[in-house]
C-alpha positions, 0 to 999 in steps of 0.5 A, spaced: 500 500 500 502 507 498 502 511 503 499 513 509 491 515 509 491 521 514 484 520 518 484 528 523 487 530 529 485 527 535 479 531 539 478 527 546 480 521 550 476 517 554 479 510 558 483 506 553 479 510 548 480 516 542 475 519 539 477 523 532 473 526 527 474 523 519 478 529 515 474 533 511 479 535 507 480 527 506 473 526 503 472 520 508 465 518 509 461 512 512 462 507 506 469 509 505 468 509 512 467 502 513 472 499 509 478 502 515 474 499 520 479 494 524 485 497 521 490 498 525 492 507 526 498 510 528 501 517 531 508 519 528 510 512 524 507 510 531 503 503 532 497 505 538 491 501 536 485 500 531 479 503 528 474 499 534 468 503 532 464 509 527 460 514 529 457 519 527 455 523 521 454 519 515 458 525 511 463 527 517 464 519 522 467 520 527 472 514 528 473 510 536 480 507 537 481 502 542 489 504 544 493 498 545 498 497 549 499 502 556 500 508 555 501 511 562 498 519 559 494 517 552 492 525 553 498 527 551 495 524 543 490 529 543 491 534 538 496 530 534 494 527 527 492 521 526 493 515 519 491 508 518 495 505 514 
């Protein structure tokens, strides 16, 4: 596969979980959407987890990532841009 596909900057973190908004700017929507479900997503070249759910605007979902592994502060994600590869 070419290139990383950016998915948006995550926006909130809750337990072992993220939460972020698709990119506009990347024309994902529901049906493409799906296709990325289960797929496993990274912050910086770094592996943190997998595509666990797809919420949302069927023009605008918003995707659920489970982390994996521990990580001690997952806070510290938010605001970084987040891709699935």
């Amino acid at each position: 596969m070419g290139a990383d596909l950016k998915l948006g900057r995550i926006t909130s973190c809750v337990g072992d979980m993220i939460i972020v908004p698709s990119s506009a700017l990347e024309g994902i929507n529901l049906k493409s959407a799906r296709g990325l479900y289960g797929r496993r997503v990274s912050v910086n070249k770094l592996n943190i987890g997998r595509i666990s759910d797809i919420i949302g605007r069927v023009d605008m979902p918003y995707f659920v990532v489970r982390l994996s592994g521990n990580f001690k502060n997952p806070e510290t994600f938010i605001g970084k841009t987040l891709y699935v590869s």
